[in-house]
KOLDODO-252112 format. One record per residue (C-alpha): residue number from 1; residue in one letter; chain; z, y, x. Coordinates in pm, 1 decimal, padded with zeros to 6 digits. Example, Ala and Ser with C-alpha at 12.3 -4.5 7.8 and 13.67 -1.06 7.14 Angstrom:
ATOM num residu chaine       zz       yy       xx
ATOM   1      A      A  00780.0 -00450.0  01230.0
ATOM   2      S      A  00714.0 -00106.0  01367.0
//
This chain:
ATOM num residu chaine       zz       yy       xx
ATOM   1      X      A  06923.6  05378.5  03698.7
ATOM   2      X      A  06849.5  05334.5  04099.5
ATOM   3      X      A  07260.5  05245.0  04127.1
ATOM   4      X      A  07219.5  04996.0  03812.0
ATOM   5      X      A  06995.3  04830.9  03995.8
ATOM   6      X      A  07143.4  04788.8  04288.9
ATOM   7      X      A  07420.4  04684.2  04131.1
ATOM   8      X      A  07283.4  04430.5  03936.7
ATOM   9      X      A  07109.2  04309.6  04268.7
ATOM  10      X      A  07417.7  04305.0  04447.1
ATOM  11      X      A  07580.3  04098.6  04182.7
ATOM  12      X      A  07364.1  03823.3  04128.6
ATOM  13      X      A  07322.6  03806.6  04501.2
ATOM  14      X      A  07701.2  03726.3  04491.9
ATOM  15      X      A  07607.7  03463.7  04236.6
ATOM  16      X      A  07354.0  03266.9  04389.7
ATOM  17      X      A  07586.5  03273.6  04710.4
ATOM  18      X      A  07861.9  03117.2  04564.1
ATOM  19      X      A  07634.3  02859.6  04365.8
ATOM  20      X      A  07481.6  02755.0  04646.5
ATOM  21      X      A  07878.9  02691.5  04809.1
ATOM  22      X      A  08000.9  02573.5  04446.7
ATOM  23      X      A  07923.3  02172.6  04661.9
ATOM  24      X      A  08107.3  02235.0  04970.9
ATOM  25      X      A  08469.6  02093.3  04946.8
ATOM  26      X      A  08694.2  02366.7  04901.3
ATOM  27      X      A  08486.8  02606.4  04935.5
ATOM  28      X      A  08416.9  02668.0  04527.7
ATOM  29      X      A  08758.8  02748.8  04473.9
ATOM  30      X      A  08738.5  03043.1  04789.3
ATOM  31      X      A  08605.6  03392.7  04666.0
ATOM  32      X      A  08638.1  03684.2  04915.7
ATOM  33      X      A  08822.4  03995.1  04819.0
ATOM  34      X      A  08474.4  04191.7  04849.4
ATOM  35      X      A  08289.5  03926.0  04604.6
ATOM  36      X      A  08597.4  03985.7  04346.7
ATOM  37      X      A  08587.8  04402.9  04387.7
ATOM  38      X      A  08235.5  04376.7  04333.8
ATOM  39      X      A  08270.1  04142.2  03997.4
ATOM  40      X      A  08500.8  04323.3  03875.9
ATOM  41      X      A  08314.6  04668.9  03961.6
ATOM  42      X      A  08012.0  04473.1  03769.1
ATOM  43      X      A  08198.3  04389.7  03464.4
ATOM  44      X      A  08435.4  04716.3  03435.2
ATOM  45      X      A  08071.5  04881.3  03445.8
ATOM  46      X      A  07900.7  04618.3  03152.7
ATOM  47      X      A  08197.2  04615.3  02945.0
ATOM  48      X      A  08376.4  04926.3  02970.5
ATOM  49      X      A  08705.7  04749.9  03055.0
ATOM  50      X      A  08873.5  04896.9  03370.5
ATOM  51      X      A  08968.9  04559.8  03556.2
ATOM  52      X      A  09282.2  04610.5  03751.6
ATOM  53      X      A  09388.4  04382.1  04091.4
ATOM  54      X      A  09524.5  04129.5  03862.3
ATOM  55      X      A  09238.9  04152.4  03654.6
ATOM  56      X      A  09079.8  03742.7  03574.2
ATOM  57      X      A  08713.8  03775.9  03700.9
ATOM  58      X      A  08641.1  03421.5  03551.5
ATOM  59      X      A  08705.6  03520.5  03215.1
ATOM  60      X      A  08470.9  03818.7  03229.5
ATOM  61      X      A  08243.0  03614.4  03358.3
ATOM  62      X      A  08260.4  03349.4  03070.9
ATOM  63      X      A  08217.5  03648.2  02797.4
ATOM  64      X      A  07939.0  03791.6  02998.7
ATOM  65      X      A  07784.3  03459.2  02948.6
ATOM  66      X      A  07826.3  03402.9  02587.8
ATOM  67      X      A  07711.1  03759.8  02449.0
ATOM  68      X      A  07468.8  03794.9  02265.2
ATOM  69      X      A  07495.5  03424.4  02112.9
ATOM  70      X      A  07452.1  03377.6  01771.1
ATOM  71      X      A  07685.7  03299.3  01505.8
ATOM  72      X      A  07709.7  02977.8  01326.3
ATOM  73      X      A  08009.8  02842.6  01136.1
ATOM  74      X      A  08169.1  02510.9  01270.1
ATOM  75      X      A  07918.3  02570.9  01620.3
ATOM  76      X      A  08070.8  02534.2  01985.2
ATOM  77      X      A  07754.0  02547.2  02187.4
ATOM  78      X      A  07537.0  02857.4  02303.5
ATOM  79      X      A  07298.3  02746.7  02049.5
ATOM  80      X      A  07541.5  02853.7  01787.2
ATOM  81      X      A  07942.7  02932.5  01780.4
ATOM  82      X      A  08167.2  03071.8  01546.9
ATOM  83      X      A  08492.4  03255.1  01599.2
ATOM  84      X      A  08757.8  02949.3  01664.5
ATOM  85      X      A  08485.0  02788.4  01843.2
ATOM  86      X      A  08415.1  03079.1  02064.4
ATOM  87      X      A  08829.6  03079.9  02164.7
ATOM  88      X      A  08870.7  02698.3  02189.9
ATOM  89      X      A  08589.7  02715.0  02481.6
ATOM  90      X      A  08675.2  03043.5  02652.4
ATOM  91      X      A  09054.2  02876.0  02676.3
ATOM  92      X      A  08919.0  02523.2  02787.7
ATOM  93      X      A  08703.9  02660.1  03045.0
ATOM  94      X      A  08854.8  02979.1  03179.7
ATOM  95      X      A  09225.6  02869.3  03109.0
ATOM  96      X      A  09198.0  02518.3  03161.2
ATOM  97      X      A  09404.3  02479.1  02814.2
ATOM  98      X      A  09321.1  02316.4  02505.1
ATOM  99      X      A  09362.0  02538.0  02172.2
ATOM 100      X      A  09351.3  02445.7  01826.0
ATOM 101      X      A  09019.3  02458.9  01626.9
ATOM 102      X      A  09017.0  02731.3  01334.7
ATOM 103      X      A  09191.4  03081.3  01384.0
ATOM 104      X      A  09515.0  02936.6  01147.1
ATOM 105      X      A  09583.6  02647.0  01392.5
ATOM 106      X      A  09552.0  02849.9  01667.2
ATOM 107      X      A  09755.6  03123.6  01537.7
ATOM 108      X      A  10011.8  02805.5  01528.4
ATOM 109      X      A  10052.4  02786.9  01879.9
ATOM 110      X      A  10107.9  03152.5  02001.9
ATOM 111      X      A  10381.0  03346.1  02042.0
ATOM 112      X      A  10339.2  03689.6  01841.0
ATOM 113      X      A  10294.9  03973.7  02028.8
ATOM 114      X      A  10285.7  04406.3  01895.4
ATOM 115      X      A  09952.2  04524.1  01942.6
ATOM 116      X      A  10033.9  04754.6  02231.8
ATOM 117      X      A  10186.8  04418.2  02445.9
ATOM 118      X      A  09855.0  04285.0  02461.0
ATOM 119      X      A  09735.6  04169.5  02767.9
ATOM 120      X      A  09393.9  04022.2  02913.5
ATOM 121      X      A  09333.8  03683.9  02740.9
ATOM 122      X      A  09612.8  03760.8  02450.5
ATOM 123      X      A  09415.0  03594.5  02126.9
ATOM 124      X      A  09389.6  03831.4  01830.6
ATOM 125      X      A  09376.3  03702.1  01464.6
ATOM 126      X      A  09229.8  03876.8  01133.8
ATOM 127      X      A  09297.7  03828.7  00785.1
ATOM 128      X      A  08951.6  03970.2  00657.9
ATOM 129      X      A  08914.1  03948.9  00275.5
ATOM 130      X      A  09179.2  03683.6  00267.4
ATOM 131      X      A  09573.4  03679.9  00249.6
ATOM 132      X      A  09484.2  03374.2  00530.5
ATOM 133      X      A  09404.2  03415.4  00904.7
ATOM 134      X      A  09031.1  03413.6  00883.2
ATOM 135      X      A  08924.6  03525.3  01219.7
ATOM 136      X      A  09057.2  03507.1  01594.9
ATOM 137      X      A  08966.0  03726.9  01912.6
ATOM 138      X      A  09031.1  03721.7  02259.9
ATOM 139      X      A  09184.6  04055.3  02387.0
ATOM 140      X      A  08985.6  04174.1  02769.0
ATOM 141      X      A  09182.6  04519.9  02835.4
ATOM 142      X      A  09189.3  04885.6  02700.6
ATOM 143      X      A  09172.7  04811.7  02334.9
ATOM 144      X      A  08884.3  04550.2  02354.5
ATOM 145      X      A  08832.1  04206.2  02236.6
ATOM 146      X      A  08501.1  03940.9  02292.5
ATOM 147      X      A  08469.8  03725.3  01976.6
ATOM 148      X      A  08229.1  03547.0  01779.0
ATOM 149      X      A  08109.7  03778.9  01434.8
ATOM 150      X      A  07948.4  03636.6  01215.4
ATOM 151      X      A  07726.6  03940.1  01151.5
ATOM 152      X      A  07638.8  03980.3  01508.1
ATOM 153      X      A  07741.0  03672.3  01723.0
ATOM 154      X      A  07955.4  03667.9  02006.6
ATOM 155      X      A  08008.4  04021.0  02142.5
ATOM 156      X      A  08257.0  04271.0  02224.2
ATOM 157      X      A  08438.2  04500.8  01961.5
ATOM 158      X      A  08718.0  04745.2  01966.4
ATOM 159      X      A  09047.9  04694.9  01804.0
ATOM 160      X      A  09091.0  05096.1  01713.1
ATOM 161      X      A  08740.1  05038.7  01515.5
ATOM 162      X      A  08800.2  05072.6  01132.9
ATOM 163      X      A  08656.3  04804.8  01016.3
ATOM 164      X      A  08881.1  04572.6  01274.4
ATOM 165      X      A  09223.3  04804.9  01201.3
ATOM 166      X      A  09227.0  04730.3  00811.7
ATOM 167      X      A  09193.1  04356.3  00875.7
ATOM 168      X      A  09431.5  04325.1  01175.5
ATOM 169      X      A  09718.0  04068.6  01161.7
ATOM 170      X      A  09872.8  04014.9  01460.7
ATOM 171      X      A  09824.0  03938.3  01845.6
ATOM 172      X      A  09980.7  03592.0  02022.8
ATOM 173      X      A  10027.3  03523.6  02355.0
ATOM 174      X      A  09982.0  03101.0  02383.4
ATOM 175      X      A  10298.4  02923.9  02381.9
ATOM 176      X      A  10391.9  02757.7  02752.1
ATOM 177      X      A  10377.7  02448.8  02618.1
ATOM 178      X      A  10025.3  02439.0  02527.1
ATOM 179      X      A  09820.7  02140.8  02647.7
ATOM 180      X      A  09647.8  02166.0  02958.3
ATOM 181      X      A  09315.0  02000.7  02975.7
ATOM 182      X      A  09174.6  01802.5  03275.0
//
């Protein structure tokens, strides 16, 4: 509990030091080597994803932020998201790339990949109850994916889960091509 804590201290300490450098020119887009290992310490810890080197801090960060929101068909705020809406702003603000907005769209503009290809920030898609693609996921590493349920709002679930294997379609890696956004 003691380490948890410190942990957590540590952290946010790292937080409020780079908010408070987010308005010095140039300085937003630095992050020291120790301020990553710890993130990514914080998040492999939270999430129960192992975050490698290459691991993207920024889009831990963004699912960190958005757990525990609550579901709510055709929402894109924190006050309310659904599934599509959940992906569209994860790729907007981690990826800097604009994404359709329902799961079928988006399925349009990824390349398919096999389940065991996927890689951090891979989208997943579900046909649940429907011969249709009725739900999409982002993948975050060793069989996990953040998306917005409608039972439970945004959180994280694992692919290997039951419920989640029977309704699998397929995973898609975004086309190059897609648009970037400003």
């Amino acid at each position: 509990m003691k380490k948890l804590f410190l942990a957590t201290a540590l952290f946010l300490s790292v937080l409020s030091t780079q908010a408070q450098t987010k308005n010095v020119p140039n300085q937003a887009e630095v992050e020291s080597d120790e301020d990553k290992s710890l993130a990514k310490g914080y998040f492999s810890q939270i999430m129960g994803v192992a975050m490698s080197a290459t691991s993207n801090v920024k889009l831990f960060q963004f699912v960190y932020d958005w757990i525990g929101t609550p579901y709510h068909l055709g929402g894109d705020t924190k006050s309310g998201i659904d599934c599509s809406g959940f992906a569209y702003q994860l790729y907007t603000k981690v990826f800097n790339t604009a994404i359709g907005n329902n799961s079928r769209n988006i399925f349009s503009m990824v390349n398919p990949v096999g389940k065991e290809e996927l890689k951090e920030g891979d989208l997943v898609f579900f046909k649940i109850h429907s011969r249709a693609i009725t739900h999409v996921g982002v993948y975050i590493g060793n069989g996990k994916f953040a998306h917005a349920s409608s039972s439970k709002g945004v959180m994280i679930s694992y692919l290997a889960d039951p419920y989640w294997t029977r309704y699998y379609y397929k995973g898609g890696r975004l086309l190059a091509d897609a648009p970037q956004t400003n």
